[in-house]
N, C-alpha and C positions, 0 to 999 in steps of 0.2 A: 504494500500500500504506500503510495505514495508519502513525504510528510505533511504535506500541505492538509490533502484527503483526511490526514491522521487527526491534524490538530486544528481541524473545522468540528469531524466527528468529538473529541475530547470538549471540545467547547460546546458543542450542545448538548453534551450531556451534563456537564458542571452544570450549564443553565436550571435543566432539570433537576435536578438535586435542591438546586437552592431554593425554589420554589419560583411563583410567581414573582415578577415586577411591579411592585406598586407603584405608586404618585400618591404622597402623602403632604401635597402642597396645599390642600385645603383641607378646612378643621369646620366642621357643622357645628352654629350658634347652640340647636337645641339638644341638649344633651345635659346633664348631671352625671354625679355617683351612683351607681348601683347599691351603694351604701344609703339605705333609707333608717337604720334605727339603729342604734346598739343596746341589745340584751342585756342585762345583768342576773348572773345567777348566785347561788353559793355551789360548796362542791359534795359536801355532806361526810368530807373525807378530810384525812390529813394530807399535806403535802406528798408523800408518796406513793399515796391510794388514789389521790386527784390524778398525777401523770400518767401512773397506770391506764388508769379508767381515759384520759383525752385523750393518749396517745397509742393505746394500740386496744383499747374496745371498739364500739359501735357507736360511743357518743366522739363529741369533740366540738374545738372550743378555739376561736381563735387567739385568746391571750387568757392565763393563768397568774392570779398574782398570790402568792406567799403571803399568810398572815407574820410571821418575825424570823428573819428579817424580811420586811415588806418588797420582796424580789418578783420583776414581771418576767413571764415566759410568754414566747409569741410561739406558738402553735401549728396555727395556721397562716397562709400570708393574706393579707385583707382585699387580696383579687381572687380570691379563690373563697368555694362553699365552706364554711364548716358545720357539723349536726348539731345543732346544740337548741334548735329549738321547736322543734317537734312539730305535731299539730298544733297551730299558733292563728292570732287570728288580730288584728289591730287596726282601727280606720278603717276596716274591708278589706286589707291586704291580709293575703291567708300565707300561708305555709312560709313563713319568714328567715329559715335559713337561707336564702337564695336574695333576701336583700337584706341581711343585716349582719353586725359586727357582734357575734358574743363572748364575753368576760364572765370569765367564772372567778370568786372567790374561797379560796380555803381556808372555808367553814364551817363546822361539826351541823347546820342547820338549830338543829331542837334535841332535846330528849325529855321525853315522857317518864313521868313520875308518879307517883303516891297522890301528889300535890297540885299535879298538872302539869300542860308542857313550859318546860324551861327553853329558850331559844339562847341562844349563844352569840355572845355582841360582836363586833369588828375592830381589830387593834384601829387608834389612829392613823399609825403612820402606814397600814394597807389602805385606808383609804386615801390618805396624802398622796400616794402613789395611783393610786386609782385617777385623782382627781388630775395629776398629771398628764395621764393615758389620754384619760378622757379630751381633754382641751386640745390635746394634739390630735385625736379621731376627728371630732367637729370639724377644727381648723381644715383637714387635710378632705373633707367630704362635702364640707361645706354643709353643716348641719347644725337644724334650728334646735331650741330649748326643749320641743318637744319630743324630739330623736329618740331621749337617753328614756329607758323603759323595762319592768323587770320580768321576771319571765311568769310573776305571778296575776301580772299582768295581760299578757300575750296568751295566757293558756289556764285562766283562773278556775277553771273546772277538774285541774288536774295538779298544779302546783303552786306550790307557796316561798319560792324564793323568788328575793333574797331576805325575805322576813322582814318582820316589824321592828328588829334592832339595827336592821339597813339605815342609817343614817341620809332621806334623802335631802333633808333640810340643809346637810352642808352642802349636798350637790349644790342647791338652789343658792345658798350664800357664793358658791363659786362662779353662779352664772351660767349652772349647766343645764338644770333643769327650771322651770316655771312652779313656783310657790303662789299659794294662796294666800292675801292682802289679811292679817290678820283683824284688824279692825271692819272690816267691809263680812266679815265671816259672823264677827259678834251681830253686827245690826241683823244679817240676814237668818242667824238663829235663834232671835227673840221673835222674828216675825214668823219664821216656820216655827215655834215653839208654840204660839198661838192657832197656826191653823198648817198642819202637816200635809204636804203635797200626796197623794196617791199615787200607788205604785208606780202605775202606768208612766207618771212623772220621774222618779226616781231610773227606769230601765229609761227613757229617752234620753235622760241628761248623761248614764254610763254609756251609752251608746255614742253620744255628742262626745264625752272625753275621747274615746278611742274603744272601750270594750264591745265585744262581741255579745249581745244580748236580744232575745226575742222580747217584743214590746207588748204583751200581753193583758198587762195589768195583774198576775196573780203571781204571790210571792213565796214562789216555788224554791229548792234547793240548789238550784241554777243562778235565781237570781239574789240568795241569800248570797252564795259562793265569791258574787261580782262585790257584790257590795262591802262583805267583806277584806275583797284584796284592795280594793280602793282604799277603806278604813285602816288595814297596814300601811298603806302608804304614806296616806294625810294624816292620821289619828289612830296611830299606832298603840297609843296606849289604851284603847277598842276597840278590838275589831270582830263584833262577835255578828254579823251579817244583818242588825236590825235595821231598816228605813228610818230614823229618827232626826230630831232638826237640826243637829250640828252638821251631820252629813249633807241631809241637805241644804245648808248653809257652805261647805267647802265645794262642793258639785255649782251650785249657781255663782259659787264667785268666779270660779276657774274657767265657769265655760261661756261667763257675763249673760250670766241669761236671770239676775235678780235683782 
C-alpha cells in the first residue's frame, strides 16, 4: 500500500475514534442546573456504617459529613444521579434523585425508650461545615432559599429525617433557607386561635408550601403524617400531627396567604 493511501486510511480512522466534531460556539440563553433542590438526611449510623451503606449498598449520597471531626466526603460528583431519595414528591416534581443534590449527616436519628423517643442533636461544628457546603451548592446552581429541603419533607409518609433536632433556624440565620417572621406568626395565631381554618385549608396551604397532599378535607393519617413533618421543621418542639392555630399561623405566614 502505498504511504500516502496508508496515512489518508490512519486518518480517518483516528477521526473515528475521536468521535464526532462539534461547534460549540454558541451557548442557549434558556437553560439552568439540573440541580433543583438539595436533600438533607441523617444516616442513622456511625461514620463507618454511613460509608459502608453510601458506598457500596443500594443507597447513596452525594456528600457525607462527619459529626467530630466535622469532615465532608463527596461521594458522588454533582453531574451525576445519586439514590438517596427515593419515592419523593415536592412542588409536583416527583422522583427527585434525578434533580437534586443529597447530604446525608452522621447521625444515630432517634432511639426508642421506656420514656419515649429520644432523637439525637447535631455537633455545631457539622453543621458549620454543612453550612459551608451548602452556600457553595447554591452559589455554584444558582439556587433560591427555597432549594434546601429534608427528606422528611420530600417523602413525609415514609420518613422523618433529618429530625426535629435538625437545626433549620441557623440554616435560615445563614440565609439559606426562608424563616417565618416571628411576630406576623403571633398576630396570625391569636386570630386562628379564635376561629381555626378546616382541614381542607390546612392540606391546601401544605400543598402551596411544596408537600405532596390530596385536598380532601378529612384528616386522615396521611394528612396527620404532612403536618407533622412540617411541625418538625417550624415547631419542633410539637410535632404531634394536630391542625391547631400556631401551625396555622406559621403555614399563612410562609406562604403570605394571612
Amino acid at each position: 500500500m502505498r504511504p500516502v493511501a496508508l496515512s489518508l486510511i490512519l486518518a480517518l480512522l483516528a477521526g473515528c475514534a475521536a468521535g464526532p466534531r462539534i461547534d460549540t460556539r454558541y451557548n442557549a440563553r434558556s437553560q439552568d442546573s439540573r440541580v433543583q433542590y438539595v436533600v438533607l438526611h441523617y444516616t442513622s449510623e456511625d461514620l463507618q456504617g454511613s460509608l459502608r451503606q453510601l458506598t457500596q449498598g443500594s443507597v447513596s449520597s452525594h456528600y457525607l459529613i462527619d459529626a467530630k471531626p466535622a469532615t465532608i466526603y463527596r461521594l458522588v460528583g454533582e453531574e451525576r444521579r445519586a439514590w438517596h431519595a427515593g419515592d419523593s414528591q415536592w412542588h409536583g416534581r416527583t422522583w427527585l434523585n434525578a434533580s437534586s443534590i443529597g447530604i446525608e449527616l452522621v447521625n444515630p436519628g432517634y432511639l426508642d425508650t421506656p420514656n419515649g423517643r429520644l432523637w439525637y442533636p447535631y455537633p455545631p461544628e457539622q453543621i458549620d461545615a454543612l453550612i459551608v457546603l451548602l452556600k457553595e451548592i447554591v452559589k455554584r446552581h444558582g439556587l433560591g432559599p427555597q432549594a434546601i429541603i429534608g427528606h422528611s419533607d420530600i417523602a413525609p409518609q415514609r420518613k422523618v429525617d433529618p429530625g426535629p433536632q435538625f437545626p433549620w433556624k441557623r440554616l435560615a440565620e445563614a440565609g439559606l433557607v426562608v424563616w417565618p417572621d416571628a411576630r406576623r406568626v403571633a398576630e396570625l395565631q391569636a386570630r386562628y386561635a379564635a376561629h381555626l381554618p378546616g382541614v381542607a385549608w390546612f392540606q391546601e396551604q401544605l400543598v402551596r408550601n411544596g408537600y405532596a397532599l390530596e385536598r380532601h378535607g378529612v384528616l386522615d393519617d396521611k394528612t396527620r403524617r404532612v403536618i407533622a413533618a412540617f411541625q418538625m421543621k417550624y415547631r419542633p418542639a410539637r410535632f404531634d400531627g394536630e391542625p391547631d392555630a400556631e401551625t396555622a399561623a406559621l403555614l399563612a405566614t410562609l406562604n403570605g396567604t394571612g
